[in-house]
N, C-alpha and C positions, 0 to 999 in steps of 0.2 A: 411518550412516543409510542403511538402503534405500529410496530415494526411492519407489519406485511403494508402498510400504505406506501413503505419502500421500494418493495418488489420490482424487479427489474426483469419482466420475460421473454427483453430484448439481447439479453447479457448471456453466453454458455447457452442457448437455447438446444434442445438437442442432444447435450452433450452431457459428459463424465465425470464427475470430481471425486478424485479420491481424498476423501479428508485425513488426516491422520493426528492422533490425539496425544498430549502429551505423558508423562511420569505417572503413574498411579490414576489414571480417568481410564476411559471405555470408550466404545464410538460413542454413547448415547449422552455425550458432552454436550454442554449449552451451545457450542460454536457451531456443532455441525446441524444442528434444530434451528441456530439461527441460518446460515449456508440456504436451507432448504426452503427458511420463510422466503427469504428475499431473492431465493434464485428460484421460481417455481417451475419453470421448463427444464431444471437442470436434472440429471439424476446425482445425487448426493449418496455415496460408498463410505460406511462408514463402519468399519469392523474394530473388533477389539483387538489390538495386538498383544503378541505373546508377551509375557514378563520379560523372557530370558530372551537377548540381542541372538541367541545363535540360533531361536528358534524363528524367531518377531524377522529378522529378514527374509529369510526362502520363502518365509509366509508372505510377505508383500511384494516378494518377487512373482512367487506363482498367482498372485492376486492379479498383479498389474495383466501378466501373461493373456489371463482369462479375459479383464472387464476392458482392458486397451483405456485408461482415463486420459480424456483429452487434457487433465490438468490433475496433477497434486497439490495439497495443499496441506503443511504439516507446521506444527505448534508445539516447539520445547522438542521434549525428546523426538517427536513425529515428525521436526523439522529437520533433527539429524537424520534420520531413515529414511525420508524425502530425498536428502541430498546425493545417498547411495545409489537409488534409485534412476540410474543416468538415463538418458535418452526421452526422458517426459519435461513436457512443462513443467514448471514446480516455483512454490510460493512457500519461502521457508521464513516461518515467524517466529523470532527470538530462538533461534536456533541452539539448541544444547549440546554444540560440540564436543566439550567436555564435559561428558555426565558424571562420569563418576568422580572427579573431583568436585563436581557440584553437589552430588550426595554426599561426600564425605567432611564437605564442607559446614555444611545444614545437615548432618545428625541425622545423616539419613539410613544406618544404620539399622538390622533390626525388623521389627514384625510393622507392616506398613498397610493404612486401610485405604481400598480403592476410594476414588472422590464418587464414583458415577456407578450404577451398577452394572454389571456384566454379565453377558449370553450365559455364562457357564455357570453362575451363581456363588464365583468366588467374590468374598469380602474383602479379605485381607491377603498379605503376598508376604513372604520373608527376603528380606535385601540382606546379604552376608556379603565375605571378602569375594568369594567366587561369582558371585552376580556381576560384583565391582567389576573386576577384572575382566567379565566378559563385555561389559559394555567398553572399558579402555581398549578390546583388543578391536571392538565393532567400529567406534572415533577414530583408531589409528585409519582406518581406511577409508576416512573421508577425505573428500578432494584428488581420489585419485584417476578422475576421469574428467575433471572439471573442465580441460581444456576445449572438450571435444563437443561440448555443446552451452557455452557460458552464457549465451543472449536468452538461452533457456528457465535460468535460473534468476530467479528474485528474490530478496531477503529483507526481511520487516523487522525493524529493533524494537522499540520500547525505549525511548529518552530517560524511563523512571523505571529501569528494569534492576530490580537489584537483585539478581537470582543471579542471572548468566549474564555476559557479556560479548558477545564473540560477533561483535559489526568490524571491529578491526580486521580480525580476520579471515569472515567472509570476503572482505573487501580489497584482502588480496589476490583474492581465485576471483571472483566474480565484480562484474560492473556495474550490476546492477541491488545499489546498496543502498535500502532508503530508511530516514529513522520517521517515527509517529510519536505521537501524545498521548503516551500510555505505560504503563508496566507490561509484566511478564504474561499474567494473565489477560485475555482477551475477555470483550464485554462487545454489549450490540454496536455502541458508539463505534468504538473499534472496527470493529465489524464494517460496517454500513460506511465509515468516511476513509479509515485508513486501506484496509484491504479489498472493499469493493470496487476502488478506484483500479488496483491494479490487474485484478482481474477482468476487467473491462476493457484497459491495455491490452492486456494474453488473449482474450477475444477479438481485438480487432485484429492483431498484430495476422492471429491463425487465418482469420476469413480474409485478409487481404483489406480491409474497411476502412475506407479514408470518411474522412468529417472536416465538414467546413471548417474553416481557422477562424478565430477570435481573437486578436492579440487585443491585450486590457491594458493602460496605462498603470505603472505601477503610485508617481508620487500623486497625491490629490483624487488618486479616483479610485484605485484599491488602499492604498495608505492615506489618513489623514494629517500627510504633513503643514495643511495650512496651521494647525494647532498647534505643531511640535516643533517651531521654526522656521519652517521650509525644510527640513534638512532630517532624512530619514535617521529614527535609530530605535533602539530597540526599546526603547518606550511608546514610539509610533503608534497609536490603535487605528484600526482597520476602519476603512469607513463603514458607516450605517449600513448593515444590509450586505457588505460585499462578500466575505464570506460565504454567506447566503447563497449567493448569487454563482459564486466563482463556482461552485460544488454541484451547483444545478446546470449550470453552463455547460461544464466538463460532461456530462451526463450525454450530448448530445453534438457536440462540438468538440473539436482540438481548440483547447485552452491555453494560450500562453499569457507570460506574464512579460509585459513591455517596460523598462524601466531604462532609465541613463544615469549616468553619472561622469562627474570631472574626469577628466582622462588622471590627472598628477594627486587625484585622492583614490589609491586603489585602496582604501578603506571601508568608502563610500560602495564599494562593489561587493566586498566581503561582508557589509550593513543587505545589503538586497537581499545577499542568497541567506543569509540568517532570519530574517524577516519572512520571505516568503517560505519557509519551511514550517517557522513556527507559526504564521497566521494563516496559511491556504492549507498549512499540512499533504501530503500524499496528491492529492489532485494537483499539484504545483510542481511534484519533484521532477526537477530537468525541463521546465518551460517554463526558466528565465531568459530572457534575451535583453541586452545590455546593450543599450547603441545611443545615440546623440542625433540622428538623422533615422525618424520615426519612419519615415517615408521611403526608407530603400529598404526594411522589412516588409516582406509578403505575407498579405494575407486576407483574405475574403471582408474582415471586420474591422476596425478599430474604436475601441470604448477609451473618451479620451476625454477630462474635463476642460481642459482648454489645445482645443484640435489647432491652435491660431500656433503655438509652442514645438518646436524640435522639429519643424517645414511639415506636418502632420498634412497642411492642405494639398500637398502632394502624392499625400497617401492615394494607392493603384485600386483600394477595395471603397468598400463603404465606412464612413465616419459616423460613430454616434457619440455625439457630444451630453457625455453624463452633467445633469445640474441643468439641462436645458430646462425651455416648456414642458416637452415633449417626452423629455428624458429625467426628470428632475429626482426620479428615486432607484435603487436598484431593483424593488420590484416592480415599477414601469419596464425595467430594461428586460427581469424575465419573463415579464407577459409579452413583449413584443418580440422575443427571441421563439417562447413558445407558439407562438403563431405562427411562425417561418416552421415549424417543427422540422430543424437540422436543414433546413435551405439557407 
């Protein structure tokens, strides 16, 4: 994968990010080099934070003061300090609310060498009781402004995260709580499908930027359930290509995902949103819509293997009927989507 063929210099264009890095790295982390590939209009801010919590906050306070970031964006420890940081956008990735029982958990104890190298030309740092305790007293004072701007805040988990865990309780302060297919550590993948999606969100959200709707049929034309039954579950695979599709779509469009099920199998409904997390991932989260009358959702599009199903021909937008002539692949559907480019 050539990462800059990604690049997005529609996305942040303009604007500020301040990246922020986690436990023992530097700004000059993989994440925020990749940040820069794939946002190239953006300005990408990426400084080394102090070791010590009681030095590493006033620093990213008088940081913010100065550069005004239209967005933060912080990773493990970076995503606790993010959080502190109230009144900014902010994308907090596996967030290390509890550090320091995370370090004391993992041996973390002790003379410890940077991952990434530093402005200052330090190597290595010593973590002791009194580092510990500074970071528990810097954690106690997370969440204490949460209220005041919550729609602001976004938090990324890691399904495979075996370091830290704290989605439970981000996701009592905040609403906005999505997990991804990944660990602790972030990689371009990551990058590029889980968190470029939402920062794309934080973009449109700022400029006010609506996008045509696309609602996609979920059984038969995102899922292959003619294979699996009829009957969605978590065996389901995805049809050929949609995936593909759904990620390129969202790029350009409000993407939702259209599905129905039995009103008396609310099973069948808790099958969907499991399904669509784990196969659309991040571009999918929060645009499922569940209904049985296709046709009294609004929406510019509908991608629908059998449009004849759920009064679909009374749909108010346009129908394309996936598996047609016309339509018979998903990458038919994203060449003919690319040609509208966002009409």
């Amino acid at each position: 994968m050539e990462l800059y063929e990604y690049a997005r210099t529609d996305v942040m264009a303009g604007k500020k990010i301040l990246y922020l890095h986690g436990f023992a790295s530097s700004g000059q982390n993989g994440t925020a080099r990749t940040l820069a590939t794939l946002l190239p209009e953006t300005e990408i801010i990426s400084p080394d934070i102090p070791v010590n919590p009681q030095d590493a906050l006033p620093f990213l306070e008088e940081l913010c003061r100065e550069r005004k970031p239209d967005l933060i964006i912080g990773t493990s420890m970076g995503a606790m300090y993010g959080e502190l940081l109230s009144g900014y956008w902010r994308i907090l990735v596996n967030p290390a609310f509890q550090l320091a029982d995370t370090l004391l958990k993992n041996n973390g104890l002790g003379r410890q060498e940077f991952h990434n190298p530093r402005q200052d030309g330090e190597t290595s740092f010593l973590v002791n009781k009194v580092l510990i305790e500074a970071f528990r007293e810097c954690s106690s004072q997370c969440f204490a402004h949460c209220g005041e701007d919550a729609e602001k805040v976004w938090g990324l988990f890691g399904i495979h995260d075996s370091m830290v865990d704290c989605f439970d309780l981000f996701e009592s302060h905040y609403p906005c709580a999505i997990r991804f297919d990944g660990e602790h550590y972030l990689n371009d993948r990551i990058v590029l499908h889980s968190l470029m999606p939402v920062i794309q969100r934080i973009d449109d959200i700022q400029e006010g930027r609506t996008r045509k709707t696309i609602l996609i049929g979920l059984d038969d034309t995102l899922a292959d359930t003619r294979h699996s039954g009829g009957r969605l579950s978590g065996e389901t695979e995805a049809e050929n290509g949609a995936v593909k599709a759904f990620r390129k779509l969202s790029e350009s469009y409000d993407c939702h995902v259209l599905g129905s099920a039995r009103y008396n199998h609310p099973e069948e409904w808790s099958a969907q949103v499991a399904w669509t997390e784990e196969k659309l991932g991040v571009h999918a989260w929060n645009r499922l819509i569940l209904s049985d009358r296709k046709d009294m959702v609004i929406g510019d599009y509908l991608i629908e293997r059998y449009p004849q199903s759920h009064h679909v021909e009374d749909f108010m937008g346009t129908v394309i009927e996936y598996g047609s002539e016309t339509f018979r692949t998903w990458d038919d559907i994203i060449e003919f989507f690319g040609r509208l480019a966002g009409q």
